[in-house]
Every structure is written in C-alpha cells, then in structure tokens.
C-alpha positions in Angstrom: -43.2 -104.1 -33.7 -44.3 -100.5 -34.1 -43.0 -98.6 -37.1 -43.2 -94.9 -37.1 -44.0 -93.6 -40.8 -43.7 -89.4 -40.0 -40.4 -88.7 -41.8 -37.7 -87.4 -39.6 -35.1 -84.6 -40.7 -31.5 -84.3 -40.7 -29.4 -81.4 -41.8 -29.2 -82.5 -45.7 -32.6 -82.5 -45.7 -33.4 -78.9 -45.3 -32.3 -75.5 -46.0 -32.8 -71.9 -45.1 -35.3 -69.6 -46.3 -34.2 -66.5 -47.1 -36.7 -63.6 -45.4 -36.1 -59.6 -46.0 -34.1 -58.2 -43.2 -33.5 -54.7 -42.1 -30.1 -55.7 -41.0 -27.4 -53.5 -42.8 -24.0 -55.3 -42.2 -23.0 -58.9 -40.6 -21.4 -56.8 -38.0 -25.1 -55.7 -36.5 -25.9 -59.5 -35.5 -24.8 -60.7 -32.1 -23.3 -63.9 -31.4 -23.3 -64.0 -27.4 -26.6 -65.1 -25.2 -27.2 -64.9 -22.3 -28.1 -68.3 -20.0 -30.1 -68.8 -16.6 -29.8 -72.1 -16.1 -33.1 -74.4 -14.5 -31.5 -76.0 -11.2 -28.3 -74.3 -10.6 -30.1 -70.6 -11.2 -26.8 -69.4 -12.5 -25.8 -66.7 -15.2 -23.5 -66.6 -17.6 -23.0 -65.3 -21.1 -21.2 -66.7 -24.0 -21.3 -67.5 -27.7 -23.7 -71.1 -27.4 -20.8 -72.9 -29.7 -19.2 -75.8 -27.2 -15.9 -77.9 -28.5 -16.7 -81.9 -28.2 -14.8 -83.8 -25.8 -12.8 -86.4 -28.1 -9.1 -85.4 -29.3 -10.6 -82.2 -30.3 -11.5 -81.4 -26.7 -7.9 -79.6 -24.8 -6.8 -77.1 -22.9 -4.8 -75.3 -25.9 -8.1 -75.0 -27.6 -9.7 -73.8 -24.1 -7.1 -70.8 -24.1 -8.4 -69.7 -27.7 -12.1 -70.5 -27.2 -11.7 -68.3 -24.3 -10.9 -65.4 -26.3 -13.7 -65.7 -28.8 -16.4 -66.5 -25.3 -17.2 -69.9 -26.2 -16.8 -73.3 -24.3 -14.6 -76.4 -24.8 -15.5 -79.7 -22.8 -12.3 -81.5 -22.0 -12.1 -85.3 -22.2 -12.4 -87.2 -18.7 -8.9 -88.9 -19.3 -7.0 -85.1 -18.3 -5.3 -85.9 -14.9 -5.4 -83.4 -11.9 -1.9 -81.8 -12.8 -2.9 -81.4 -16.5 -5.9 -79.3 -14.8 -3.8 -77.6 -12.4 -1.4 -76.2 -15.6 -3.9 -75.2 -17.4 -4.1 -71.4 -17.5 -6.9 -69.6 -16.0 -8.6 -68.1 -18.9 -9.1 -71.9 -20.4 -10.2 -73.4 -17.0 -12.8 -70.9 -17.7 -14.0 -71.7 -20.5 -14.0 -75.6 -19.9 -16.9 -78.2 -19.2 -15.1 -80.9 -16.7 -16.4 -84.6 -18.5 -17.2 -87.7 -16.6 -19.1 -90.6 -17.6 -21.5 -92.9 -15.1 -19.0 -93.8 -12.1 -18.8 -93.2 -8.9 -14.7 -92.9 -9.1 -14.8 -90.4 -12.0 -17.0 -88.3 -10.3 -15.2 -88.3 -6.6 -12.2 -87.3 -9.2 -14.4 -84.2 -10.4 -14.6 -83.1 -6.8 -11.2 -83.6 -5.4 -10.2 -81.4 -8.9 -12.4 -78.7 -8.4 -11.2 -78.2 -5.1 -7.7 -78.2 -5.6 -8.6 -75.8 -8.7 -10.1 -73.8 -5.8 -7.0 -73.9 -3.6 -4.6 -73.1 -6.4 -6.7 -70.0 -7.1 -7.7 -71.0 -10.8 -11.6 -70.4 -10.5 -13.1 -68.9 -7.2 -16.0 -71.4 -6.3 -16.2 -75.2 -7.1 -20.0 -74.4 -8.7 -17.6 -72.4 -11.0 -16.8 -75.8 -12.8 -19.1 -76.6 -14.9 -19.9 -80.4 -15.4 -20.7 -82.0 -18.4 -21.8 -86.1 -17.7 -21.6 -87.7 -21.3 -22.3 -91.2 -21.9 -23.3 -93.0 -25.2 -26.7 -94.6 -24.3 -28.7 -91.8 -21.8 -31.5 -93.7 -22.2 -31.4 -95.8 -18.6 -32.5 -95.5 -15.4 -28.9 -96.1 -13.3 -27.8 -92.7 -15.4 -31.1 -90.7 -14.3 -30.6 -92.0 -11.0 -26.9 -90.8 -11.0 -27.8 -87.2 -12.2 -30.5 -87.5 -9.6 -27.9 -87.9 -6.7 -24.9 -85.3 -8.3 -28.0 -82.6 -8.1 -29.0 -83.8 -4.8 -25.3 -82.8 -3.3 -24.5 -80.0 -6.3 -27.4 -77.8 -5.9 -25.5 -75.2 -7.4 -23.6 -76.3 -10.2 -24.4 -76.1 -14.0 -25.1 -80.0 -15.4 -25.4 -81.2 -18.8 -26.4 -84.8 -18.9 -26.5 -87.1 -22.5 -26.9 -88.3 -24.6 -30.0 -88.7 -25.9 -32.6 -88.1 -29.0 -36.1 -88.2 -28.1 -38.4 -85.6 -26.1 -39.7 -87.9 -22.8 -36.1 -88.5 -22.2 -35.0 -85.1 -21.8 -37.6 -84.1 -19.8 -36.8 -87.2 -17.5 -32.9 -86.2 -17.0 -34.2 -82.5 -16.8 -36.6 -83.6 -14.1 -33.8 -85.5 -12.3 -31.2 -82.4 -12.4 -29.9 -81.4 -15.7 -29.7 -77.5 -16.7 -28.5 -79.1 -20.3 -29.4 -81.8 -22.0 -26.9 -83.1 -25.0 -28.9 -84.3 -28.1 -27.3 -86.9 -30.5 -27.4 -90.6 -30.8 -24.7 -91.7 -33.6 -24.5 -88.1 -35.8 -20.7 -87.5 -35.1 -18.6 -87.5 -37.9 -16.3 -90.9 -35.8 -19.1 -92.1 -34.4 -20.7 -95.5 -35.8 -23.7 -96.3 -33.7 -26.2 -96.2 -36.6 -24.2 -99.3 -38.8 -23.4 -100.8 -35.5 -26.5 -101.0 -33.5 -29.3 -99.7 -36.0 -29.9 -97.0 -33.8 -30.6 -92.8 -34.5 -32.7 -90.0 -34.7 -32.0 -87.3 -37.7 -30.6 -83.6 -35.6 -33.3 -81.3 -36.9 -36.0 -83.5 -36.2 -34.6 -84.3 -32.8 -33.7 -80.8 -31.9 -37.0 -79.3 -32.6 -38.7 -82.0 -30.4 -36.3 -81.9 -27.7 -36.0 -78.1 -27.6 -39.8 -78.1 -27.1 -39.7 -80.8 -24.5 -36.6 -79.4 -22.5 -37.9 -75.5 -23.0 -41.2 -76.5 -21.4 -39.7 -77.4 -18.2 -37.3 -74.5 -18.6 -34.8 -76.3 -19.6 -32.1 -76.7 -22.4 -30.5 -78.5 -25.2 -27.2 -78.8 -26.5 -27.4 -80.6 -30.3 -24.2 -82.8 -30.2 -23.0 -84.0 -33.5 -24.0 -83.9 -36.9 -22.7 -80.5 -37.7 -20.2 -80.2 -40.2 -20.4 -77.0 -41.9 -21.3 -72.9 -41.0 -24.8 -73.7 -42.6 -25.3 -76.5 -40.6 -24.4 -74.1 -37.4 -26.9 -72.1 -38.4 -29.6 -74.8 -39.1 -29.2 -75.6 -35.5 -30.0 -72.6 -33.8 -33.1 -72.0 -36.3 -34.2 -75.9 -34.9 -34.1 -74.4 -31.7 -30.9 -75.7 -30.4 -30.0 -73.8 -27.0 -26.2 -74.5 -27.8 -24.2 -76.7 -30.7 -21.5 -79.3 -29.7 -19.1 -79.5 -32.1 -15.6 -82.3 -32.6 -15.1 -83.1 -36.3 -14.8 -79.0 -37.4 -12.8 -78.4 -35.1 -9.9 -81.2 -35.6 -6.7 -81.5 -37.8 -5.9 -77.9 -36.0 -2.7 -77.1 -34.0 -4.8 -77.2 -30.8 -6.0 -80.6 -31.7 -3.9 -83.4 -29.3 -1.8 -85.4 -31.3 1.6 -85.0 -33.5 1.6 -84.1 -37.7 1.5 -87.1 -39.3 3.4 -86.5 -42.8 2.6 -88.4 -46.0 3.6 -88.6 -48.9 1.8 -89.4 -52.8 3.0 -89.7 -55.6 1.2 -87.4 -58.7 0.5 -87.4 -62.1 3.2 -84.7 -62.6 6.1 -85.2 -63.7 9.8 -82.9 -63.1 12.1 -81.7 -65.1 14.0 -85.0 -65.4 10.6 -86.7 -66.2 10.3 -88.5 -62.8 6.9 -87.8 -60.6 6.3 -85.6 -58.1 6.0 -86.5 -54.6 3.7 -84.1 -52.9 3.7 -83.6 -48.9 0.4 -83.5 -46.9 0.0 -83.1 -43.4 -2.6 -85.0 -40.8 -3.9 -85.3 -37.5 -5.1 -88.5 -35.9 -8.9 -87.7 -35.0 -10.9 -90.5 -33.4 -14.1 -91.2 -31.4 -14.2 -92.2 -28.0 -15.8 -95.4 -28.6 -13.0 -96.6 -31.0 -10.8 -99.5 -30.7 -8.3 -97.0 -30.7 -9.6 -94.7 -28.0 -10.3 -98.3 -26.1 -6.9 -99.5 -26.2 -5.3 -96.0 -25.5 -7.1 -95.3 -22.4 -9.0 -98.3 -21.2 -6.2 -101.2 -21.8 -8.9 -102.6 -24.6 -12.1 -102.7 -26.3 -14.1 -105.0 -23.3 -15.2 -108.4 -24.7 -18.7 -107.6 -24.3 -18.5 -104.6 -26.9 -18.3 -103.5 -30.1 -16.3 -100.4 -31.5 -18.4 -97.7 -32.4 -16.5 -94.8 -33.4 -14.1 -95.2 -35.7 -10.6 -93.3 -36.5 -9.6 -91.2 -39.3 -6.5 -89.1 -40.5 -7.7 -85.4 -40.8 -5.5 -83.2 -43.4 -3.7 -80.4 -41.2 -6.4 -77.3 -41.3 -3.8 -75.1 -39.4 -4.8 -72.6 -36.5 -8.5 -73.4 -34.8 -8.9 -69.5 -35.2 -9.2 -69.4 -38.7 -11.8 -72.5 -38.7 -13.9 -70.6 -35.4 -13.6 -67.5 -37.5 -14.8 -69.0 -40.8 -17.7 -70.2 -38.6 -18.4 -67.3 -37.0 -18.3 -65.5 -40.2 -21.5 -67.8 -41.5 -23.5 -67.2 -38.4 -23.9 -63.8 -39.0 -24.4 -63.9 -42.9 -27.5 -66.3 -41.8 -28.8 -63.7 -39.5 -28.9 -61.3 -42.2 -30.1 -63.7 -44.2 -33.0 -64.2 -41.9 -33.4 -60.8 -40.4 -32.5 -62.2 -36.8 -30.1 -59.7 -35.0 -28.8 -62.3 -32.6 -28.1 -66.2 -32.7 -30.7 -66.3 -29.8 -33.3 -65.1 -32.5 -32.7 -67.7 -34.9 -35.5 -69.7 -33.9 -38.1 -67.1 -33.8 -36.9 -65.6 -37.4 -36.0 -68.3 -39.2 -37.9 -70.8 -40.9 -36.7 -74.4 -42.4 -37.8 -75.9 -45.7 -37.4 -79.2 -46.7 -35.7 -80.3 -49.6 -34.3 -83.6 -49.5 -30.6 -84.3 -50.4 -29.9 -82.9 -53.9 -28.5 -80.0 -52.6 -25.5 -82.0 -51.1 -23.4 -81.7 -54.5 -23.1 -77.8 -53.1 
C-alpha cells in the first residue's frame, strides 16, 4: 500500500488573491479564446464555458448558449430526428456524446452525415465529439480513441474522464485535442462514497493542465463547480475550458416537466389556518443513477452499483439569467486580478490556500 501524504486541493480550499489591476470597468475583460486544437489542427473561438451532458445537456439550451458563444454537450440518448430538428445555431454549438461502443459511435457517423445532407453544419469534422465515460483510466478506452483518430484525422475529440497527469498525456498521445478532468466532483455524482475513489479539482487541474499543455494539449475540468468563484478558480488552475451540469439545471431549457409542491408554513391567514406555499422543481439526475439506468438502459446491470444519485432542483427560471450571473463574476475576477481575458487567468492570478472556513460565505 502506498499512501500519498502531499495535500491535494479542492475549490473550498482556496481563494483568490486580490492583485492591483489597471483594468477600469468589467466591461474591458474578454471572455472568448481562441483554440488550435493538437490533432485535428482546427480553429475556433468561443467563451471556454461547456454545458454537461446529463438532463442539463439539450438542444433548447444549445440555441441560447449559441447566442452567448459557448458549447453544450448533448447526452448520447438524442436520436437522429431529435438532431435533425434541432436548429442550426444549436447544432453549432453542441459536442455530439458517445461512450466506449462500437454501435454508439457508427451512430455518430451515420448522424453527422445526414446533418451534412440536411445542410445543418457543412463538413462532418464540423461535429465535434465529446467520448465520456466514468472510469478513463483503461486501456480498451485508449485503444478506442486510438482507432476514432486513426479514421477522424480531422475532427476535434475530447476523451474522459480522468484525474491524474500520466493519464492525460496517454489519451492525448492516442488522439485527444481535450481531455475531461473529474473523477466523482459532480454535484449527482457519488463515485467518492461509492467506490472510495477522487482527486480534489484544483489540485487535478493544475497537474493535468501541465501534463496535457506539454504535449500541446488541453483540459476541460468537469465537475465540481458550483458557483461564479468557483468558474473563476478554474481558469486561474489552468483549466483550458470548465464543464458545467448542476449550475445550469432547474432552468426552462433543462429536460423535464415542473414538478409543483406544496408546504405547509409557520404562517397563519386571516382565518387562522396555515399557509400553503407553492414551490417549483426540476428533476436533475446523474447519468450513473438508478434513475438514469432504468430510464434509458431498461435497469441498473447486476454487476453495478448506482453512482449518481437524483435530486429535485427549485425552478431557477431562464438559463440566461444563471449564464449571465456567471458571466458577470468572470469579469469582476479579472479585475480583481488584473487579467484582461479568461485566457490570462492563469498567468495573473495566483491561489492561496485557506482551508474550508470560508464556506459559511
């Protein structure tokens, strides 16, 4: 047994050092970066903020994340004609999800294609794919990467997940532009009580980053974030891009119906009985639930155990007002910092540990 005694960080465990700045308003700091990706030597601009592919993860979020430039992977279990009515301008702004089989991925190609023919994006490289499994950390799912680069030399991969620096440089080395960072931070996601198994986000980030930034790759931190500050904490870790599910459900472009429910309160009426308040929900779960399981596998497999777990998230309204609240605390950290652009947040800002008192704030 080998026991590791350096102390590992997570987002409660640090804060943000304030620095003079010569930035005058939040308006001077610049959200967008600009991307040239390892393998598939594309292009592309957009703010590095990505929408998780759970229930959070649709095309109605697509069409607004397309307005604000930032990405939304949609969950493997769309079929080809939810694709095909999806409008344009959130085609382009989606990440097409598969996990490790061979039938998901000949579905990725026979969609891209007819995406092609129905003149939604103009290439089938256009697509980019996103392969996300739980456990990265085998050699079947380097070996699959391996083979999608091998006949996809041109399109943009993310592989995951994973938490520690030799494997991202092995699925990096294999084919992956991006790799996803993250065992067992999401907000649904019980892989830590379940299996005992986790690496703190900061911590992970900043070794991965290195790892995946020598080999000119990248890293997107998936999970963990649950808060503008934590956004920001991120990108100073030198996170390439953040994934993001929990912030993001309990929104109208969330799947799912409003569940209604009602309490009773300590208040009484005018003919002394108690109120009843109203408060509204959405169903928000994690792939690895029973629920998920049962809703789009026929059933948790006899072999496994659930670990994700589902929760009722109070109604938060439009996903506008949550993107813009985050936005919003991007750029007061760049002027908090003196950075003039989320891709300078590494370079300007600097982390200091603290350990968790600060979390009654």
């Amino acid at each position: 047994m080998l026991l590791e005694s350096d102390q590992k960080l997570d987002f409660n465990d640090v804060l943000i050092r304030p620095k003079r700045s010569t930035l005058e308003s939040r308006r001077q700091m610049i959200l967008e970066r600009k991307f040239k990706t390892k393998w598939a030597q594309r292009e592309f601009t957009c703010v590095p903020i990505v929408c998780a592919n759970m229930a959070t993860g649709t095309f109605r979020m697509a069409d607004v994340f397309s307005e604000y430039n930032m990405l939304v992977a949609i969950h493997k279990f769309h079929t080809k004609e939810n694709w095909l009515n999806a409008s344009k301008n959130a085609i382009s702004a989606s990440m097409f999800t598969i996990g490790m089989s061979d039938e998901e991925y000949e579905n990725f190609k026979d969609i891209r294609h007819a995406l092609v023919d129905a003149k939604k994006i103009d290439n089938p490289d256009d697509l980019f794919l996103c392969i996300d499994i739980a456990n990265g950390y085998t050699q079947r799912f380097a070996s699959f990467i391996r083979k999608i680069r091998e006949e996809n030399p041109n399109i943009v991969m993310i592989a995951g997940n994973v938490a520690t620096p030799e494997m991202v440089q092995e699925l990096i080395i294999a084919g992956a532009d991006y790799v996803k960072i993250g065992i067992g931070p999401g907000s649904q996601c019980t892989t830590r009580l379940k299996a005992g198994v986790g690496y703190p986000q900061i911590s992970a980030s900043l070794e991965c980053a290195d790892a995946a930034h020598g080999l000119n790759g990248g890293i997107i931190l998936d999970g963990g974030v649950r808060s503008p500050g934590d956004a920001a904490k991120a990108f100073i870790a030198n996170a390439d891009m953040i994934m993001i599910g929990g912030m993001f459900a309990g929104t109208d472009e969330q799947e799912g119906e409003l569940i209604t429910r009602r309490f009773l309160t300590n208040e009484l009426d005018e003919n002394n009985q108690q109120i009843i308040e109203e408060k509204q929900y959405k169903l928000f779960f994690g792939m690895s639930s029973d629920y998920a399981q049962e809703k789009f596998m026929s059933g948790m497999k006899t072999y496994r155990t659930s670990e994700g777990r589902k929760e009722e998230i109070l109604y938060k309204g439009a996903v506008r007002d949550v993107i813009d609240d985050l936005l919003g605390g991007l750029r007061s950290a760049g002027t908090y910092i003196g950075a003039s652009g989320i891709k300078t947040f590494g370079k300007c800002g600097t982390l200091i540990r603290v350990g968790r008192q600060h979390d009654r704030f």
